[in-house]
N, C-alpha and C positions, 0 to 999 in steps of 0.2 A: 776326814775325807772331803766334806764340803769345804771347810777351809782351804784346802789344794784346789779343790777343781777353782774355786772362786778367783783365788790367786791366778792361777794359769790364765783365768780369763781376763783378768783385768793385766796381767803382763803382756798377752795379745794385741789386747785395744790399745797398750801404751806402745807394741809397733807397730802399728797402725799408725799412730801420731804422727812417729819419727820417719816414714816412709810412704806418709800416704796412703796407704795400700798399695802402691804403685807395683808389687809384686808378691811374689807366694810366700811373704814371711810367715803367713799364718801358718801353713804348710810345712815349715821348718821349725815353725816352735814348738808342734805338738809330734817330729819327730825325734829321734833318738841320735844323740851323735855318734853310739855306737851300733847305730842298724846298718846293715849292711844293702849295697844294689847288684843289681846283676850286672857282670863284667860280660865281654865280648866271647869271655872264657866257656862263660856259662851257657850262655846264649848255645855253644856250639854242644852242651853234654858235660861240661867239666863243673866240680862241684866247689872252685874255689873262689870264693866271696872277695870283694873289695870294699874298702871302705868310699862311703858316698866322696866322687869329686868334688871341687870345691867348682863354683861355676865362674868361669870367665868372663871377665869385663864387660857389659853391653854396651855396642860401637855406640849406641843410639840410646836416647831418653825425653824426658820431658821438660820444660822449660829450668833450664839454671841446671843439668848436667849435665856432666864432664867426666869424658873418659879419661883421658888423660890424668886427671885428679883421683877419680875410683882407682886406678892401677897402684897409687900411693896408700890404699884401705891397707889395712890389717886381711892379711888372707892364711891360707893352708903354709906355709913358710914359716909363719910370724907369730900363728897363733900359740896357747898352749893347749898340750896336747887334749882331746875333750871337744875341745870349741868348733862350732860350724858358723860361716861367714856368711851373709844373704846379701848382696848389694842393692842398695835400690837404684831406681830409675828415675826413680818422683822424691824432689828434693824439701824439706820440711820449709815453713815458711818463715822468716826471719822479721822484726821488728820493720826495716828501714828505719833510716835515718833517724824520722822524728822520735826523741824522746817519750816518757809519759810524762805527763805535767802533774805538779804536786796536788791536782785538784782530782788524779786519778788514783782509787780506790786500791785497796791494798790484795781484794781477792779478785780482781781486773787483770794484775801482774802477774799471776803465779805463774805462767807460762814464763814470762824471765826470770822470776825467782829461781825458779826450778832450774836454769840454764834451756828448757826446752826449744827456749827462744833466743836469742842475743839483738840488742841496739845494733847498727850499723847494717852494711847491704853490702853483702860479700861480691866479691866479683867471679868469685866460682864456689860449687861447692859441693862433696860428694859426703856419702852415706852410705853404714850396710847397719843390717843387725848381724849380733853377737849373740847365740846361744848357747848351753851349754847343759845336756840333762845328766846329772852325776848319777844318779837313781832316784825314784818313784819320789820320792819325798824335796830332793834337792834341785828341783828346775832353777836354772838361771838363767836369765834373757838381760839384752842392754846392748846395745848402740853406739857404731863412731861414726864422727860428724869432722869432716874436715874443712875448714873454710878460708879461702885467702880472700884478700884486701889488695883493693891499688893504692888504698892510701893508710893513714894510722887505725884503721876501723877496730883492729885486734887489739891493740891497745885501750881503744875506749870502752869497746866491749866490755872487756875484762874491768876496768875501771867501775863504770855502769851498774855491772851486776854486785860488786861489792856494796858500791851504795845502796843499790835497790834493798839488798840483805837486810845493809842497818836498818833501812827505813822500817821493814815490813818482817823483823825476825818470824813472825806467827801470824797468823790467817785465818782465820773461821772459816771454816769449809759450807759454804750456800747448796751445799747438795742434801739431800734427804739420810735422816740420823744425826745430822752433827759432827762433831768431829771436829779435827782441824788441823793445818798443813804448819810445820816449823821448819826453817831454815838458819843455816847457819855457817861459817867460813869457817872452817874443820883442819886439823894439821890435814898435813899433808903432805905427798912424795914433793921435792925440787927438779924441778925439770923446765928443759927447754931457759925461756928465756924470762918468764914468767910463769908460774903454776898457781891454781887453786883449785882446793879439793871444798866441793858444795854439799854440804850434808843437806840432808831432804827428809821430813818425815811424814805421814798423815795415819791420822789415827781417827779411827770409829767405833766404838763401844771397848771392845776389848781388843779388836785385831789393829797393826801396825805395820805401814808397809813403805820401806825404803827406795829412794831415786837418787842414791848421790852420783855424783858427778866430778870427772877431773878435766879442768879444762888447759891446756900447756898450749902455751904462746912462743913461737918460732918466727922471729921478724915478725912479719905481714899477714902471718898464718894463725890458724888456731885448729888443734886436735883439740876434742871433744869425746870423753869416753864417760858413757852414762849408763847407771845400772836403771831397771826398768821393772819399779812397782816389786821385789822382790821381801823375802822376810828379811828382819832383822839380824846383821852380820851379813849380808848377801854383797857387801862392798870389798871384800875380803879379796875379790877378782882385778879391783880396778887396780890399784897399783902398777898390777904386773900387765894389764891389758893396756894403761897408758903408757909404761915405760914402752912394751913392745911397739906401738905404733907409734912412738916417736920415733925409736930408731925405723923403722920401715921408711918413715914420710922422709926420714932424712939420707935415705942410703938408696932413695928411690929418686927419680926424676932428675933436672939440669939443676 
């Protein structure tokens, strides 16, 4: 039981990360994707339930969102069946341009390691979380992150984090217990124009907690589909949550 609750909390703070807080993801992680809200129905005396709507693009956000780009998310259409979509509003921070220099430490990087972060400075870029609670024991939470480029940014990104990988496959975790964060360039599905699938692991005493990541490159674009601090086997989603939001970003917009 404590292992769960611990877990839950620490998948929270990881959408946190990915969103800022910029909205009620907390709110949606600890509900249910099969709770039900009240319909219009209900409202008037009828006793038939719907399942929660998926919510609608916000026109509006915080510096580097894009509506137009969130309509390209993964939503109710696209998902499988189970999943709740949260968009945010407040978009995760990105590297810029400058590289790290080799005089920068290896547990400095793990936000790139990780993919949480990417080299380059997208020219837009949207985000939701991805929930999913199968039952009491099987919470899944995790993250799409969609980014374009004016220029080759997606490319080097993806380059980037390859290397960073070799440099720093493992990581001594500087947090309290010990521990330590492993990465690694993992098979993976082929998709889009380029694919990699980023295994992720951090381990502290006995517990073990996965963040991999698929990141698929479309021209100047990059989806990004990341699971978020779950147990092991918790990647089991991403395949099918990256292929879906390829085809979505690609059957959506000009």
């Amino acid at each position: 039981m404590l292992r769960m609750v611990l877990r839950r909390l620490i998948a929270v703070a990881a959408v946190c990360m990915v969103t800022a807080c910029g909205s009620s993801t907390a709110d949606t992680a600890d509900r249910s994707a099969g709770d039900t809200i009240p319909s219009t129905a209900q409202a008037t005396g009828s006793a038939t339930a719907t399942k929660p709507a998926f919510p609608a693009v916000p026109a509006t956000g915080g510096s580097g969102y894009s509506a137009t780009l969130s309509a390209r998310l993964l939503a109710a259409d696209s998902v499988p069946p189970g999943f709740t979509v949260e968009i945010a509003t407040v978009m995760p921070p990105d590297a810029g341009d400058q590289r790290p220099g080799v005089d920068v430490s290896c547990p400095d990087m793990i936000p790139l390691l990780s993919a949480t972060r990417l080299t380059g400075t997208p020219s837009a870029m949207a985000a939701a979380t991805l929930t999913y609670d199968a039952d009491p024991d099987g919470f899944w939470v995790g993250s799409e992150v969609i980014r374009t480029y004016a220029d080759d940014g997606a490319r080097r990104a993806t380059s980037d984090l390859r290397a960073f990988i070799g440099r720093c496959p493992t990581v001594a975790s500087a947090g309290l217990g010990g521990g330590s964060y492993r990465f690694a360039v993992a098979p993976g599905p082929r998709l889009g124009d380029d694919s990699i699938h980023v295994s992720c692991s951090t381990t502290s005493g006995s517990g073990t907690l996965e963040w991999d990541t698929v990141l698929v490159r479309i021209g100047t674009t990059l989806v990004v589909v990341q699971e978020q601090g779950n147990q092991p086997g918790g990647d089991k989603y991403l395949t099918q949550l990256a292929a879906a939001a390829l085809r979505k970003y690609q059957t959506t917009g000009s």
